[in-house]
C-alpha beads as a LAMMPS data file, in Angstrom:
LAMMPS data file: protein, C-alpha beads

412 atoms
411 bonds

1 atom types
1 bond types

-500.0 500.0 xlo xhi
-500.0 500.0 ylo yhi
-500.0 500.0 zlo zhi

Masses

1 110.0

Atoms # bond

1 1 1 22.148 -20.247 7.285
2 1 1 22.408 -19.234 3.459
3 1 1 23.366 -15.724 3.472
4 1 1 20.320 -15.241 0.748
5 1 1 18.026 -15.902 3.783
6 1 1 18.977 -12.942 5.613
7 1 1 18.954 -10.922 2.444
8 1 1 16.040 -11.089 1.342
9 1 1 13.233 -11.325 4.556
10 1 1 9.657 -10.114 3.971
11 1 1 9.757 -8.473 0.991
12 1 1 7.258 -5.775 1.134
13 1 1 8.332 -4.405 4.317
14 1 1 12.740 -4.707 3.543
15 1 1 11.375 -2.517 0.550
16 1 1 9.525 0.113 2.123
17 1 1 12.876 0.892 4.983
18 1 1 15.666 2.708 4.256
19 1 1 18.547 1.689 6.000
20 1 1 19.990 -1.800 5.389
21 1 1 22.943 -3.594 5.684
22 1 1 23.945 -6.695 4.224
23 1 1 25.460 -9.563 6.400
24 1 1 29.406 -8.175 6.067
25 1 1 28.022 -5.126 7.722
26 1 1 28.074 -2.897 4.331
27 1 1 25.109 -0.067 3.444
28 1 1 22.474 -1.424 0.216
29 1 1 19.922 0.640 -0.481
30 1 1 16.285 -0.825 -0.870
31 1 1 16.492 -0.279 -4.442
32 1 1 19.475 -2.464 -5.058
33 1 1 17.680 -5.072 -3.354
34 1 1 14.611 -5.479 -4.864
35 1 1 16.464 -5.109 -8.502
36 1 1 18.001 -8.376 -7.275
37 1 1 14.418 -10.169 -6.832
38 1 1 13.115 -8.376 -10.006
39 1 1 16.431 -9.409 -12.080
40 1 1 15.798 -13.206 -10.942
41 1 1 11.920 -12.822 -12.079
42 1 1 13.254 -11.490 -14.862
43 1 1 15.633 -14.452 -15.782
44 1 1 13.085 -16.816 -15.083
45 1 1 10.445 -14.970 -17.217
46 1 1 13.182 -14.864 -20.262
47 1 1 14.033 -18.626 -19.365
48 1 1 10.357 -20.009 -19.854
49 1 1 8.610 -17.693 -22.328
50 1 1 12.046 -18.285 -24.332
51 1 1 11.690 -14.427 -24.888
52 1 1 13.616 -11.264 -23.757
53 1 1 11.432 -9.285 -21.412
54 1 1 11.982 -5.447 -21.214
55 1 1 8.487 -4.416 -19.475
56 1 1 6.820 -5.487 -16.454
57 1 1 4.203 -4.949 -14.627
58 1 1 4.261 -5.237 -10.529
59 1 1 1.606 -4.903 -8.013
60 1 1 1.990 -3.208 -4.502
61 1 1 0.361 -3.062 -1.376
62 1 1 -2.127 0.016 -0.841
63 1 1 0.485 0.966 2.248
64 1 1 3.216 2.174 0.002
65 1 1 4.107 5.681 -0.227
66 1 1 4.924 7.304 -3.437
67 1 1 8.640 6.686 -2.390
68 1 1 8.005 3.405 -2.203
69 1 1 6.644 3.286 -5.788
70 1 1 9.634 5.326 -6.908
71 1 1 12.300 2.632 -5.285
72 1 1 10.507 0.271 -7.298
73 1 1 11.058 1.738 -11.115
74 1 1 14.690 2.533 -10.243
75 1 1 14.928 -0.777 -8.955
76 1 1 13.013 -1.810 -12.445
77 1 1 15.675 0.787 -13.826
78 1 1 18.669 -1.463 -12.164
79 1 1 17.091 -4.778 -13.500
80 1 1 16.920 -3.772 -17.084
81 1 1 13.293 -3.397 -17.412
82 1 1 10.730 -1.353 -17.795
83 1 1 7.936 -0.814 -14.727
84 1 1 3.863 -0.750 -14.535
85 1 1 3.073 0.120 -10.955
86 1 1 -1.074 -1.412 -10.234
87 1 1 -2.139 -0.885 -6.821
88 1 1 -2.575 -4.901 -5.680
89 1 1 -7.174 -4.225 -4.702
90 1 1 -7.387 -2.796 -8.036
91 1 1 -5.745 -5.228 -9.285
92 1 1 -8.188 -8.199 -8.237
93 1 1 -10.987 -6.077 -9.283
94 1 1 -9.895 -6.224 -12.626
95 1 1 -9.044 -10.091 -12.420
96 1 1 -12.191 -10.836 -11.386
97 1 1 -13.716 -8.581 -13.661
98 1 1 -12.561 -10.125 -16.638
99 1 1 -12.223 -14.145 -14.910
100 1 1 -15.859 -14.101 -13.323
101 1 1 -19.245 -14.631 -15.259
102 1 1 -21.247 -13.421 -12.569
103 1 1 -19.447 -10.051 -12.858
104 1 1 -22.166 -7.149 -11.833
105 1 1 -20.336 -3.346 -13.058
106 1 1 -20.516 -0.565 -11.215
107 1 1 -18.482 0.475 -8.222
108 1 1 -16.372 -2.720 -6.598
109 1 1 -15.524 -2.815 -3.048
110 1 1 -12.657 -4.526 -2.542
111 1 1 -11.541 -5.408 1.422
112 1 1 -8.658 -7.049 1.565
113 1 1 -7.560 -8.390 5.355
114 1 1 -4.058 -9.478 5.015
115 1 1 -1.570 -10.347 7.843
116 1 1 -0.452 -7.752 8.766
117 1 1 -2.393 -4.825 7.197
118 1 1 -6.300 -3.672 6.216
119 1 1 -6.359 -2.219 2.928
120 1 1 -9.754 -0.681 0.520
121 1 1 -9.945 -0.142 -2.480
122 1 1 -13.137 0.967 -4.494
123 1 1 -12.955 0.462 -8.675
124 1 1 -15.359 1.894 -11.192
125 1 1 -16.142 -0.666 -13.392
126 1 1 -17.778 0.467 -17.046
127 1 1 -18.055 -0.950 -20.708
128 1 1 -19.844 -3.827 -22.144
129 1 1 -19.276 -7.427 -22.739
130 1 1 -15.611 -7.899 -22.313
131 1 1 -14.642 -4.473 -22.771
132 1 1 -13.957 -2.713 -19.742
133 1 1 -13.235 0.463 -18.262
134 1 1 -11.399 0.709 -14.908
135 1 1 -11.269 3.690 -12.651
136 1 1 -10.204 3.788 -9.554
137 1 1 -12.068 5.588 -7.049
138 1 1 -10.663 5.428 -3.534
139 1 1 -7.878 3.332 -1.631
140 1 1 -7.924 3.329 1.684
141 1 1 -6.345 0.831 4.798
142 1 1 -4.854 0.887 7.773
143 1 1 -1.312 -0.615 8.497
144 1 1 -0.737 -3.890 11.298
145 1 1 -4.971 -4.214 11.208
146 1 1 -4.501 -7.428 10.115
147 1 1 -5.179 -11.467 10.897
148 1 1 -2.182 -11.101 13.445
149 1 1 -4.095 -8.618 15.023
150 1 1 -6.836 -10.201 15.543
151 1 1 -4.817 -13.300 16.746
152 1 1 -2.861 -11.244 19.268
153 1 1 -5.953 -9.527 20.579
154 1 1 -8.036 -13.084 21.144
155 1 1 -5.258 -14.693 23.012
156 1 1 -4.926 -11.816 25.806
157 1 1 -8.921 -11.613 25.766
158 1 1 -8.835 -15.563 26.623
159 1 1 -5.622 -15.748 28.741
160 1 1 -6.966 -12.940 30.698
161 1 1 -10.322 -14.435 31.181
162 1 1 -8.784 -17.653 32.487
163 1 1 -5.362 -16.743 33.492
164 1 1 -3.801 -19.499 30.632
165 1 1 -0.268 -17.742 29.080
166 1 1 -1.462 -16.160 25.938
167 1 1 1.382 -17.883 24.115
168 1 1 -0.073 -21.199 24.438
169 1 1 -3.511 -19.602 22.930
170 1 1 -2.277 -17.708 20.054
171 1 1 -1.839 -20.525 17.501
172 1 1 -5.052 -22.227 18.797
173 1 1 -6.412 -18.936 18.607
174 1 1 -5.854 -18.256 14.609
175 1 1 -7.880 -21.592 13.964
176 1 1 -10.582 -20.717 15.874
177 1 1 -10.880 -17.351 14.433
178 1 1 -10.786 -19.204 10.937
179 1 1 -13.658 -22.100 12.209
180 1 1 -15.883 -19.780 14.183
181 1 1 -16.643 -17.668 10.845
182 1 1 -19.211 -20.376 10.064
183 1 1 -20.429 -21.062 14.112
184 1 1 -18.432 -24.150 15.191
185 1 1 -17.028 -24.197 18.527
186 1 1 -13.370 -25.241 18.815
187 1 1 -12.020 -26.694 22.350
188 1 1 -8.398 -26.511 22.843
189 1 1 -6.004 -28.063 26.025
190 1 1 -3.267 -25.531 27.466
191 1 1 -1.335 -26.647 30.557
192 1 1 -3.774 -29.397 30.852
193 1 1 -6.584 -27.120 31.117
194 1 1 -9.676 -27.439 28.508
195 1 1 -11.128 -24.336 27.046
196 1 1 -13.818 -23.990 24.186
197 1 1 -13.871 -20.885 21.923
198 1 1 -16.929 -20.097 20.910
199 1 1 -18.327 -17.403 18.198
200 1 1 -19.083 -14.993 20.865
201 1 1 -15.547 -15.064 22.652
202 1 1 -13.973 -14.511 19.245
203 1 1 -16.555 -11.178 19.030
204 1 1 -15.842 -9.749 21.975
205 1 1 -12.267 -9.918 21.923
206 1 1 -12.037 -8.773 18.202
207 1 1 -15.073 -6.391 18.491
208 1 1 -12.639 -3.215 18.503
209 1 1 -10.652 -4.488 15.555
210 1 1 -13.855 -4.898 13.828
211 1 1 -14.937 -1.431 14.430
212 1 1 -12.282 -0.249 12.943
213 1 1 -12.197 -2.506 9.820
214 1 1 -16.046 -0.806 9.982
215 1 1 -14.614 2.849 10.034
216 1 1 -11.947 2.042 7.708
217 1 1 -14.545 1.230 5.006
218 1 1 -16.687 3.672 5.878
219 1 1 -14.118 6.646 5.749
220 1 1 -13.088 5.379 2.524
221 1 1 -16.607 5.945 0.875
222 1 1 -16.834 8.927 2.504
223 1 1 -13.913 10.324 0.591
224 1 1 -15.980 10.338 -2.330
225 1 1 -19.087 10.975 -1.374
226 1 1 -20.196 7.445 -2.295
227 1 1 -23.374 6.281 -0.821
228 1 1 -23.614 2.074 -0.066
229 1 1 -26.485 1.790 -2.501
230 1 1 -24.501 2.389 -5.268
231 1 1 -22.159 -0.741 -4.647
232 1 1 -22.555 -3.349 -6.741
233 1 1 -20.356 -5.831 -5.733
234 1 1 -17.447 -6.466 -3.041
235 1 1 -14.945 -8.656 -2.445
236 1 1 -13.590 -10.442 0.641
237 1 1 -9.682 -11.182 -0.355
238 1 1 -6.552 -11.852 1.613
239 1 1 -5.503 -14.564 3.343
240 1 1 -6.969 -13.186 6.735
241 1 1 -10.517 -12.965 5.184
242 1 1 -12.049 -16.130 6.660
243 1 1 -11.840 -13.784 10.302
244 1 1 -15.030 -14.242 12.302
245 1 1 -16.997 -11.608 12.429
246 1 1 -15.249 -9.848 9.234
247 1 1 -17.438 -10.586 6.428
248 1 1 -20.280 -9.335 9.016
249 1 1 -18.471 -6.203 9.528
250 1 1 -18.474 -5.271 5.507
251 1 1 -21.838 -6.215 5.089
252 1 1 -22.986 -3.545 8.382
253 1 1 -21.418 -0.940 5.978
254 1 1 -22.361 -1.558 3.070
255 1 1 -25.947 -3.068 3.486
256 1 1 -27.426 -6.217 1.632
257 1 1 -27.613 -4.810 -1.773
258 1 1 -24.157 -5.395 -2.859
259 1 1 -23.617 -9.592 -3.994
260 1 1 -20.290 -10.482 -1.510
261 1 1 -17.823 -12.797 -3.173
262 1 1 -15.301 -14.422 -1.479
263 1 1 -11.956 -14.978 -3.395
264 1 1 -9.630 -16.505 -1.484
265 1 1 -6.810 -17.149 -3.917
266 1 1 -5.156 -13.849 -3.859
267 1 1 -1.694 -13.954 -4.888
268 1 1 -3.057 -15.437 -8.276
269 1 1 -6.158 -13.580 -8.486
270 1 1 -3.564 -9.885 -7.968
271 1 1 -0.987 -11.752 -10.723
272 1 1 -3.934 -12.631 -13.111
273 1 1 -4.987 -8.600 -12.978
274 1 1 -1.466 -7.309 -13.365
275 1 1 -1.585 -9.708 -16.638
276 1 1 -4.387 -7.871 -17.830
277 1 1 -2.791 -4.695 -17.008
278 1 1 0.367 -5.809 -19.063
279 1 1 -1.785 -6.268 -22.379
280 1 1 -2.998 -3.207 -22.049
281 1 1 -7.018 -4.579 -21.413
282 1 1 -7.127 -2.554 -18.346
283 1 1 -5.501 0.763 -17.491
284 1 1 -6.939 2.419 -14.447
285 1 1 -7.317 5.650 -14.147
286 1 1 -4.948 6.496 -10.715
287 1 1 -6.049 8.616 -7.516
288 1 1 -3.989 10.755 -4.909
289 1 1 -3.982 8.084 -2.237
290 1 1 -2.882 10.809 0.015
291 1 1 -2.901 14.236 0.665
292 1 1 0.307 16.644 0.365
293 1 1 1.430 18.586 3.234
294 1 1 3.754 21.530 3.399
295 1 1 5.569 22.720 6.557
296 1 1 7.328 25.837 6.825
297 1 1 8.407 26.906 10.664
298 1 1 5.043 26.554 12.980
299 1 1 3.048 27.099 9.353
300 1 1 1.411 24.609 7.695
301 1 1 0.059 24.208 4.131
302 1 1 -2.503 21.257 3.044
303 1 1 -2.682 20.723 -0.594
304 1 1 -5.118 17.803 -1.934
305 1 1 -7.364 15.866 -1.167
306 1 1 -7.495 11.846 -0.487
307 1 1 -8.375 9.830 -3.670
308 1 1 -8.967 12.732 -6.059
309 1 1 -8.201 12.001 -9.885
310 1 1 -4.168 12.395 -11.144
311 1 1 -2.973 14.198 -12.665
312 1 1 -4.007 17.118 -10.324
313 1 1 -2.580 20.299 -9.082
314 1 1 -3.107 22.562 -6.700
315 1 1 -1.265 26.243 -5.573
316 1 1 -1.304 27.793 -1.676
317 1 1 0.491 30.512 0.013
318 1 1 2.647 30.372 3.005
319 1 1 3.483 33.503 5.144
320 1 1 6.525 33.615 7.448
321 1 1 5.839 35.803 10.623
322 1 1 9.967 35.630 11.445
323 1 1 11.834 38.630 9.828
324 1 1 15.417 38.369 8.108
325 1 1 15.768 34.922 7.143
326 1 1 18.567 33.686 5.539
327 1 1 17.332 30.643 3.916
328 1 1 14.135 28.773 5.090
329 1 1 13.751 24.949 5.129
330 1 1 10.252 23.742 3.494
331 1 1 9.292 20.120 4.708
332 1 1 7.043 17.807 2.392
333 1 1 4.693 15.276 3.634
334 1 1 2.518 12.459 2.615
335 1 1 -0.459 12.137 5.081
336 1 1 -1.423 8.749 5.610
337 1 1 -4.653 9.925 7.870
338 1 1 -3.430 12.173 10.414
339 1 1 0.050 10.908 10.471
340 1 1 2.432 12.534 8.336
341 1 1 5.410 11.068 6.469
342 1 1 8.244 12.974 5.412
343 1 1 8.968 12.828 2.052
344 1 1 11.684 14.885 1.205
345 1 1 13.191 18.817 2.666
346 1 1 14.911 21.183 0.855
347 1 1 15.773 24.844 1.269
348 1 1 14.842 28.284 -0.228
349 1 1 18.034 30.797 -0.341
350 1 1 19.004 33.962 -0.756
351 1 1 15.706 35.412 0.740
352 1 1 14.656 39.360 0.786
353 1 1 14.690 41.155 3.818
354 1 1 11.712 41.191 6.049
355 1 1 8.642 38.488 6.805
356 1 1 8.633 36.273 3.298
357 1 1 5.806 35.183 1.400
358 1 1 5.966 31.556 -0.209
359 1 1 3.815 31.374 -3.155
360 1 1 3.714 27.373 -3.640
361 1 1 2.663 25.104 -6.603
362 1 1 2.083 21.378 -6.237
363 1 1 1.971 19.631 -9.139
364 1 1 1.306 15.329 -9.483
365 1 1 1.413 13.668 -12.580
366 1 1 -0.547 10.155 -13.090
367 1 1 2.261 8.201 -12.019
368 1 1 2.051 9.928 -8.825
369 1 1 5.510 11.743 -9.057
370 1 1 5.139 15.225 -7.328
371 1 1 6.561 18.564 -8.727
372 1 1 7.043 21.402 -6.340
373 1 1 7.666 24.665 -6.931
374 1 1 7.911 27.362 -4.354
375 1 1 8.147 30.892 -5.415
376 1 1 9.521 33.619 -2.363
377 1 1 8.528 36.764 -2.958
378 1 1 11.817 36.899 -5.979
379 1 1 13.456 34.153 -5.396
380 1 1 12.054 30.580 -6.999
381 1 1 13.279 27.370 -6.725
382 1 1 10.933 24.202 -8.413
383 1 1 11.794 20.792 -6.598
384 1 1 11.072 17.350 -7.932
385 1 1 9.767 15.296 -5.035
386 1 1 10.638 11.514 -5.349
387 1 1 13.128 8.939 -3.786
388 1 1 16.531 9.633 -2.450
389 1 1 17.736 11.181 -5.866
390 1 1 19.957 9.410 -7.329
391 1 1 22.490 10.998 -10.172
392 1 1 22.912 9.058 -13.384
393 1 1 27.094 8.126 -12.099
394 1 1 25.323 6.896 -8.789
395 1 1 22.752 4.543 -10.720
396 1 1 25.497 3.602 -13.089
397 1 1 27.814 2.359 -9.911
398 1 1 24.406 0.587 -8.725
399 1 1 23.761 -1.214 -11.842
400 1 1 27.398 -2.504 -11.469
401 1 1 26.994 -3.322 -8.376
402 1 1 24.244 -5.054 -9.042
403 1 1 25.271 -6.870 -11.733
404 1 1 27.586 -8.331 -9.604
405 1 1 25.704 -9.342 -6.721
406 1 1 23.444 -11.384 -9.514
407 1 1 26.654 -13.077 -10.996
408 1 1 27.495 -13.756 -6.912
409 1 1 24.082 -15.313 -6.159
410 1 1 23.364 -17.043 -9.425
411 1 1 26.547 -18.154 -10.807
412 1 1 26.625 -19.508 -14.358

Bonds

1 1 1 2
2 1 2 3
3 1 3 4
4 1 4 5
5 1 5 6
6 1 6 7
7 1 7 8
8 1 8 9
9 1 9 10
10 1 10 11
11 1 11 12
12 1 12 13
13 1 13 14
14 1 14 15
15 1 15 16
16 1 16 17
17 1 17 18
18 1 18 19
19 1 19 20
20 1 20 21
21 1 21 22
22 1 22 23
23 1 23 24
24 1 24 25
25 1 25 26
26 1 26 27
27 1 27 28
28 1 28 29
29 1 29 30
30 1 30 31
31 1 31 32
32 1 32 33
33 1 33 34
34 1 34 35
35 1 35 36
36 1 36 37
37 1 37 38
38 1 38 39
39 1 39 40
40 1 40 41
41 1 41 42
42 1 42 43
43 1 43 44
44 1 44 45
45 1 45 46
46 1 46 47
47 1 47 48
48 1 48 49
49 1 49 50
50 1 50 51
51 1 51 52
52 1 52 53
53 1 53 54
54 1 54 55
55 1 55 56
56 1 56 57
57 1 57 58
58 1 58 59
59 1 59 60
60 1 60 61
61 1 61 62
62 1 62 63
63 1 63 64
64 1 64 65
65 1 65 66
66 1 66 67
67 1 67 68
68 1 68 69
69 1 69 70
70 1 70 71
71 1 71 72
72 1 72 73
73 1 73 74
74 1 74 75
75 1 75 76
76 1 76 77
77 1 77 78
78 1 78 79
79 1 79 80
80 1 80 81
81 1 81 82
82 1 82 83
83 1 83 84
84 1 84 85
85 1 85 86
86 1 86 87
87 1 87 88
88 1 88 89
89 1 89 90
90 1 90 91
91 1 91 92
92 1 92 93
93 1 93 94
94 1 94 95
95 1 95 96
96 1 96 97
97 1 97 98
98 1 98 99
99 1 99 100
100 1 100 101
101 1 101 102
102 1 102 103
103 1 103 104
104 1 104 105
105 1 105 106
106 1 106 107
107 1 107 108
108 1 108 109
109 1 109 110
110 1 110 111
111 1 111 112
112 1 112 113
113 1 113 114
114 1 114 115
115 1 115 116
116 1 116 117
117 1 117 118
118 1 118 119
119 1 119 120
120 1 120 121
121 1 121 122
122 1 122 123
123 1 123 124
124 1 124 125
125 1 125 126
126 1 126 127
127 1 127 128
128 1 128 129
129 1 129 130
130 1 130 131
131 1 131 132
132 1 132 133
133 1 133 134
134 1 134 135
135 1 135 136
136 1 136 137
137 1 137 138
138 1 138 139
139 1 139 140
140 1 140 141
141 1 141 142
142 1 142 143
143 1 143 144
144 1 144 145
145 1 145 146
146 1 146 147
147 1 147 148
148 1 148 149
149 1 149 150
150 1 150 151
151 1 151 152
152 1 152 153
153 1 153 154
154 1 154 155
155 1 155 156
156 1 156 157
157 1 157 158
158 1 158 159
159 1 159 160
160 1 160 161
161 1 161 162
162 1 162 163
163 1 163 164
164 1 164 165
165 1 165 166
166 1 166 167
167 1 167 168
168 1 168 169
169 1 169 170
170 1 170 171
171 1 171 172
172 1 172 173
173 1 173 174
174 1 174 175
175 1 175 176
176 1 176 177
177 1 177 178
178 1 178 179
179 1 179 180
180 1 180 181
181 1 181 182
182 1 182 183
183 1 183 184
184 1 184 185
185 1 185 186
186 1 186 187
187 1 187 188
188 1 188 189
189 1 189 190
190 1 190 191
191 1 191 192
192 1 192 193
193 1 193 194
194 1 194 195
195 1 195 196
196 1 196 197
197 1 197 198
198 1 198 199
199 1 199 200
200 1 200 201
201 1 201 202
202 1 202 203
203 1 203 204
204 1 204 205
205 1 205 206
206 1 206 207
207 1 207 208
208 1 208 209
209 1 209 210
210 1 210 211
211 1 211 212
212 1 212 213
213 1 213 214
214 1 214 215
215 1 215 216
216 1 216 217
217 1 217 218
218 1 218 219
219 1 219 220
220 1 220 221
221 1 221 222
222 1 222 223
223 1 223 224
224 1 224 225
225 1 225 226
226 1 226 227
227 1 227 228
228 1 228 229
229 1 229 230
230 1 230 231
231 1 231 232
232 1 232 233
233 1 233 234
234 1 234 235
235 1 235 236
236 1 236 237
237 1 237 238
238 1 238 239
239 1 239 240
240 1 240 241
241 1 241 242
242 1 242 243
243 1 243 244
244 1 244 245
245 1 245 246
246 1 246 247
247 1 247 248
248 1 248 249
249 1 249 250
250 1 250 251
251 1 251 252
252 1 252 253
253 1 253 254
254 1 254 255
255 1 255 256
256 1 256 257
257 1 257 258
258 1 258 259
259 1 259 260
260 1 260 261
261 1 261 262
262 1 262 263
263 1 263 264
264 1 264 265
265 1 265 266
266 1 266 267
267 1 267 268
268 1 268 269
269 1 269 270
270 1 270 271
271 1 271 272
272 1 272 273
273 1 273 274
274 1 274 275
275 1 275 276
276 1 276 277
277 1 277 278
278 1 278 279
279 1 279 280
280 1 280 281
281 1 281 282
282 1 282 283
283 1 283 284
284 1 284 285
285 1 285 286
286 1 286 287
287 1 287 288
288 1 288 289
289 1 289 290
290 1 290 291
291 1 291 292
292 1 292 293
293 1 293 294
294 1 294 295
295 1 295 296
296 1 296 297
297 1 297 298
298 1 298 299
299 1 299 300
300 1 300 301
301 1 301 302
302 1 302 303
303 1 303 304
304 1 304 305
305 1 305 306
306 1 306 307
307 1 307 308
308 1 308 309
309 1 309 310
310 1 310 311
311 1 311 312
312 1 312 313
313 1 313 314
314 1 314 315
315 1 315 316
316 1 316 317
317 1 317 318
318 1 318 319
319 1 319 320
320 1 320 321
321 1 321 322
322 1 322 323
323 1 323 324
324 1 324 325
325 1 325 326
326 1 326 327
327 1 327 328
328 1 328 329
329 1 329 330
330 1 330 331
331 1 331 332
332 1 332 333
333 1 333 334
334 1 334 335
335 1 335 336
336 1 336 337
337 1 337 338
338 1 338 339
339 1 339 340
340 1 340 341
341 1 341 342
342 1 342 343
343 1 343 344
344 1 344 345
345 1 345 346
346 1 346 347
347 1 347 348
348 1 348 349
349 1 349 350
350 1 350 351
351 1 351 352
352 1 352 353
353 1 353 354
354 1 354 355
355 1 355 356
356 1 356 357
357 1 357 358
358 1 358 359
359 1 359 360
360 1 360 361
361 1 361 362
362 1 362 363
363 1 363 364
364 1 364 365
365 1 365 366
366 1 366 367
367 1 367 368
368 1 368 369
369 1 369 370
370 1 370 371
371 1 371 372
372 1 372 373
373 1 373 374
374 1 374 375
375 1 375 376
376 1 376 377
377 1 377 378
378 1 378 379
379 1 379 380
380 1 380 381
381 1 381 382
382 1 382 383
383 1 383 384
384 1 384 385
385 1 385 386
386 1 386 387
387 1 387 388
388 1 388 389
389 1 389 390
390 1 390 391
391 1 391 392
392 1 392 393
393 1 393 394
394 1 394 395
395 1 395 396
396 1 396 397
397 1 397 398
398 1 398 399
399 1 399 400
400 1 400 401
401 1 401 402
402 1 402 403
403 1 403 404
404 1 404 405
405 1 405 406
406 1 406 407
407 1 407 408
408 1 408 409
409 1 409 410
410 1 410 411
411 1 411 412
């Protein structure tokens, strides 16, 4: 095996982990990585617009976390470029916008079933003609609800039902998902033994998945108060869209009144967007995908609210019920729904003497960067919340480094 195959697997998940190691056993960070794959789009970019490219724009998945999206503009950083971040819904909102005739504005659903993950996203659509205005409204998604899951779930539904190894089912089990969106049967042979799928097997295995693609949507209008009348259009994208029973689902939620397009071209229809974004015809207006938490001891401090406009801030208190601290250790999370992710923790020292008071400030600029300051009592300390910080000698050494690798992989 080239050892470029196992450096670079899936992409968008070796991006969003932390600990790597390349093939000789050695520690990379993510960000080294990905400026690899951005430096060789970047070569190929210069090579056929015969041009030197120092701004880009790239499109991530709704799943990302803000460190995620800060590994990405040092890795821009590393490559020698510039970075746009466009969430990758929004994105094909604004392609179609712009590509499609039939174009109705107003608020955009757009449900994107993937592989492996579910992800919403609801633009805001103004203007006139082709001038128009993009604001994003709400993301929303859940992680691993995607095609595989629904492939996974039908083959123990049918090798339960007639004791045939689920193994054997799962790859006759995709294509039936696929054929049984528009009511075909599909009869399949495993250890000799026949078996039909039918439209109504496919439901009932996948019925729970679908009530959760259901809730997904649902929760995500919620978060903004957004009634289904007031959709004018969504669209079915991802290359797990063709699901039985999943264009069914979105329509439950968000009635008949909203015109459902399928477009199921994706990775061009997200590129064409992020083109638009790059000329500067679109720049949507961001949202706080999710909320901030603060944890101090057993105390906990919520601050923001899922998909409200950037930049925002907002200020809390915290109140320590433990007396004589020396130094106290504040946590910061992302929530992603009720599961937290830890962003970053830090410490507040010297403290007074007695039960402390922690007079917080959150602040998040557009690009989604949070600024945290933390006043105790007389003691303040204001912390910059991003990726693993990285000094300006450490970036230098992985620019170098970098630099290298490239020269390794692609030698002149």
């Amino acid at each position: 095996m080239d050892h470029r195959d196992s450096l670079f697997p899936t992409l968008k998940h070796l991006t969003a982990q932390d600990n790597i190691r390349t093939p000789a056993g050695d520690r990379i960070y993510r960000e080294e990585i990905l400026a690899l794959v951005l430096r060789h789009c970047k070569e190929v970019a210069q090579r056929t617009a015969l041009a030197t490219v120092t701004k880009a724009v790239v499109a991530l998945p709704a799943w990302y976390t803000s460190l995620d999206c800060e590994a990405v503009r040092v890795a821009a950083r590393l490559a020698g470029f510039a970075v746009q971040l466009v969430n990758e819904q929004v994105a094909a909102a604004i392609a179609y916008a712009y590509e499609c005739e039939e174009f109705e504005r107003g608020y955009t659903l757009v449900a994107d079933l993937g592989a492996g993950a579910f992800n919403v996203a609801v633009v805001l659509v103004e203007g006139h003609q082709n001038t128009h205005n993009f604001v994003i409204s709400a993301i929303g998604g859940k992680n691993h609800l995607g095609g595989d899951a629904f492939t996974a779930r039908l083959a123990d539904h049918v090798g339960k039902l007639t004791n045939l190894p689920p193994g054997g089912l799962r790859a006759a089990g995709q294509k039936a998902i696929r054929l049984l969106a528009n009511g075909e049967s599909y009869s399949i042979e495993v250890d000799d033994r026949p078996f039909e799928f039918t439209r109504d097997v496919v439901l009932d295995a996948c019925q729970p998945l679908l009530q959760e693609i259901r809730d997904t949507i649902q929760s995500t209008l919620d978060s903004i108060n957004l009634p289904r009348d007031k959709l004018a259009s969504a669209l079915l994208i991802g290359g797990a869209s063709p699901t039985t029973g999943f264009e069914d689902a979105v329509t439950e939620v968000i009635g008949r009144r909203a015109s459902i397009v399928h477009l199921f071209n994706r990775p061009e229809l997200v590129a064409c967007g992020a083109v638009h974004v790059g000329y500067g015809r679109a720049k949507p207006a961001p949202v706080l995908c999710r909320s901030i938490q603060l944890q101090v001891k057993d105390q906990v401090l919520q601050l923001g609210r899922q998909n409200e406009p950037l930049p925002t801030s907002h200020h809390g208190e915290i109140h320590t019920t433990i007396d004589n601290h020396e130094s106290i250790t504040i946590k910061v999370y992302e929530m992603d729904g009720s599961n937290p992710l830890l962003l970053q923790k830090f410490s507040v020292r010297p403290l007074p003497s007695g039960p402390v008071q922690l007079q917080v400030t959150v602040w998040i600029d557009s690009d989604g960067t949070r600024e945290i300051t933390v006043k105790a009592t007389i003691q303040q300390v204001t912390k910059l919340v991003t990726s693993p910080t990285f000094t300006e000698e450490e970036l230098g050494r992985m620019g170098l480094e970098t630099n290298r690798r490239y020269s390794t992989l692609h030698p002149r």
